[in-house]
C-alpha positions in Angstrom: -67.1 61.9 1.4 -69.3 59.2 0.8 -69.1 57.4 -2.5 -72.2 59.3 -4.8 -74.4 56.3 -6.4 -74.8 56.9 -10.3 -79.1 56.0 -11.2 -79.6 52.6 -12.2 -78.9 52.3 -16.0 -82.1 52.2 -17.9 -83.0 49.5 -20.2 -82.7 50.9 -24.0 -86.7 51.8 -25.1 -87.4 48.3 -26.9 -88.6 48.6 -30.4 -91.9 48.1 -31.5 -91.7 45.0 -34.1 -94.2 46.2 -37.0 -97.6 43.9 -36.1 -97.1 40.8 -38.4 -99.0 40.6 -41.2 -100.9 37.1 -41.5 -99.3 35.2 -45.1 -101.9 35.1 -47.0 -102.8 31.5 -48.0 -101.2 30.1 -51.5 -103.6 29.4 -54.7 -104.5 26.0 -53.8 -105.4 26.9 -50.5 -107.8 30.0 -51.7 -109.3 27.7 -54.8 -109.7 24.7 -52.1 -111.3 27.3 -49.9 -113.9 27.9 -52.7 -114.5 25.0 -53.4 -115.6 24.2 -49.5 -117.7 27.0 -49.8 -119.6 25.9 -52.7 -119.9 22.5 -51.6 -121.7 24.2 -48.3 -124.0 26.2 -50.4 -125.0 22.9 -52.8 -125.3 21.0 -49.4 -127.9 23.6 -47.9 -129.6 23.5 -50.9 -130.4 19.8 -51.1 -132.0 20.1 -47.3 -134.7 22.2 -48.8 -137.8 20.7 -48.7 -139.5 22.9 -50.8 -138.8 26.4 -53.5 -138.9 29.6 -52.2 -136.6 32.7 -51.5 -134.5 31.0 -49.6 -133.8 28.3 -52.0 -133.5 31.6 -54.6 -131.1 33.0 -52.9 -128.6 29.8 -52.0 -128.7 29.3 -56.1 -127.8 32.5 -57.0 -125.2 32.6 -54.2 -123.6 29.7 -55.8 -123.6 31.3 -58.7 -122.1 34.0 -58.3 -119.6 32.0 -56.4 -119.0 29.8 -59.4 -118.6 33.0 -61.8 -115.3 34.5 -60.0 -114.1 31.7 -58.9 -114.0 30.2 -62.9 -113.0 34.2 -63.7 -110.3 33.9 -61.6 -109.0 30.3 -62.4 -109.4 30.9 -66.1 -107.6 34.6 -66.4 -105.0 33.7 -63.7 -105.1 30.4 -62.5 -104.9 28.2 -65.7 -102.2 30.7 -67.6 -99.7 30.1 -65.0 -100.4 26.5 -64.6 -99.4 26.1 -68.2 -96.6 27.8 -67.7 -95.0 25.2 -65.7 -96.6 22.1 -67.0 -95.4 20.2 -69.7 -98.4 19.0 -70.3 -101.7 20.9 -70.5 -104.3 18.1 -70.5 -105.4 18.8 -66.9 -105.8 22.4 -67.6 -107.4 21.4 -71.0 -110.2 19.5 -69.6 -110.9 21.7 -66.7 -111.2 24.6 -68.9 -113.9 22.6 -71.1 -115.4 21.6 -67.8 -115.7 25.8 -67.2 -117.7 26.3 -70.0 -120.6 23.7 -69.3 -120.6 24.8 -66.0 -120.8 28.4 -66.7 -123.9 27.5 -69.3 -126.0 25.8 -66.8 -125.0 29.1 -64.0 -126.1 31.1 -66.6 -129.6 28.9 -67.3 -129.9 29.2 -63.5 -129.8 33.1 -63.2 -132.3 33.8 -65.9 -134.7 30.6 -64.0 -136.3 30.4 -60.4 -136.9 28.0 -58.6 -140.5 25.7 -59.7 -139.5 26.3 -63.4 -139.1 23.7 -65.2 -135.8 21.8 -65.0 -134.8 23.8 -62.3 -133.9 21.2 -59.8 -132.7 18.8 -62.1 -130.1 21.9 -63.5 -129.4 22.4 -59.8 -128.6 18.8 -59.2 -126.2 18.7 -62.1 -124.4 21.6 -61.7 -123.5 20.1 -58.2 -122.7 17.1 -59.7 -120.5 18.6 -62.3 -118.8 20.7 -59.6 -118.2 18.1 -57.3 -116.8 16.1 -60.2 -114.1 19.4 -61.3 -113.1 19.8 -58.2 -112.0 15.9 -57.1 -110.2 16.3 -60.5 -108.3 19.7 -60.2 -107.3 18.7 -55.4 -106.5 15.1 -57.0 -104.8 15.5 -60.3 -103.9 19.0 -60.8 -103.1 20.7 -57.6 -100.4 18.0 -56.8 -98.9 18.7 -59.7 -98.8 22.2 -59.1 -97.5 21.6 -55.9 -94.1 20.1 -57.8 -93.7 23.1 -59.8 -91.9 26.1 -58.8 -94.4 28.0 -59.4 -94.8 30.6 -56.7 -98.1 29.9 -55.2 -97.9 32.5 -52.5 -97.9 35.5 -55.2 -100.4 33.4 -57.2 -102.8 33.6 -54.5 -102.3 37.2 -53.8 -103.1 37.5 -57.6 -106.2 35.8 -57.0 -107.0 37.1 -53.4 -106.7 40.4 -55.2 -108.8 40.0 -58.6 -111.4 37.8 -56.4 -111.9 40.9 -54.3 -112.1 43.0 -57.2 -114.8 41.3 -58.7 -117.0 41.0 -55.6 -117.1 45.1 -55.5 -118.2 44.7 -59.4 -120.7 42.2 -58.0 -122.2 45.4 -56.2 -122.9 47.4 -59.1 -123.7 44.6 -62.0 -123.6 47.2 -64.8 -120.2 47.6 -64.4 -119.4 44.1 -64.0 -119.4 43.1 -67.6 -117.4 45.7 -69.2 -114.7 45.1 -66.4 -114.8 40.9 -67.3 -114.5 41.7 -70.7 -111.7 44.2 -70.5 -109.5 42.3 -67.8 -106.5 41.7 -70.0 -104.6 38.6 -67.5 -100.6 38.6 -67.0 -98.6 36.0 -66.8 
């Protein structure tokens, strides 16, 4: 009798690995992100040649930019910084450099443009911006970087309050009350 052929073994089904979940960038990364956007939005604005709804709407853009991104630095950001910093001048300064910047955003959202003063607040608030964030990539993010502070958590912290706030953003009656009650842990 001939010899009976046993079926050609089967590879075992292969697993489906789980689809990998992109890291999500550290603090520094999302703040520097900002902080290119921003710059954009100042950049377009100085290529107007004249005011308008277009040069309306870049301004408030950048303000409301400026808002969660100071909201976020300021109830998450900044806390954890000090806690791994000896020394808090850094964090000091920018968080006096947050409240003249959040005076002039809020000049600019009760203004339009052709008021008076409106450029030159415009101008400055670049200025100022350009000048806090040279100071926090040069000074304080390298610092930072030293720390073992975990950065990657941090940013989900911030990835997750900055998203919270831009669905506030969508109903601005509700966006107070939720800046005034947000309690930050650290």
């Amino acid at each position: 009798m001939p010899a009976r052929k046993t079926p050609a073994a089967r590879p075992a089904p292969r697993k489906r690995a789980p689809p990998r979940r992109r890291a999500a960038p550290d603090a520094l990364a999302m703040l520097r992100d900002d902080h290119r956007k921003v710059a954009a939005l100042f950049a377009q604005v100085a290529r107007l040649r004249q005011d308008g709804a277009r040069k309306a709407s870049l301004v408030e853009r950048i303000c409301r930019e400026l808002s969660v991104h100071a909201k976020v630095e300021e109830e998450i950001f900044y806390p954890a910084a000090r806690t791994v910093l000896r020394h808090h001048a850094d964090v000091d300064e920018a968080d006096v450099e947050h409240a003249t910047l959040k005076a002039l955003v809020a000049e600019l959202e009760r203004a339009k443009p052709g008021d008076d003063h409106y450029d030159a607040k415009v101008k400055v608030l670049g200025e100022y911006v350009r000048h806090h964030v040279k100071e926090e990539q040069e000074t304080l993010f390298p610092k930072l970087r030293r720390t073992p502070l975990d950065l990657a958590v941090l940013g989900e912290r911030i990835g997750a309050r900055k998203r919270e706030l831009a669905a506030l953003l969508a109903h601005p009656e509700a966006l107070d009350d939720a800046m005034r009650r947000f309690v930050p842990i650290v």
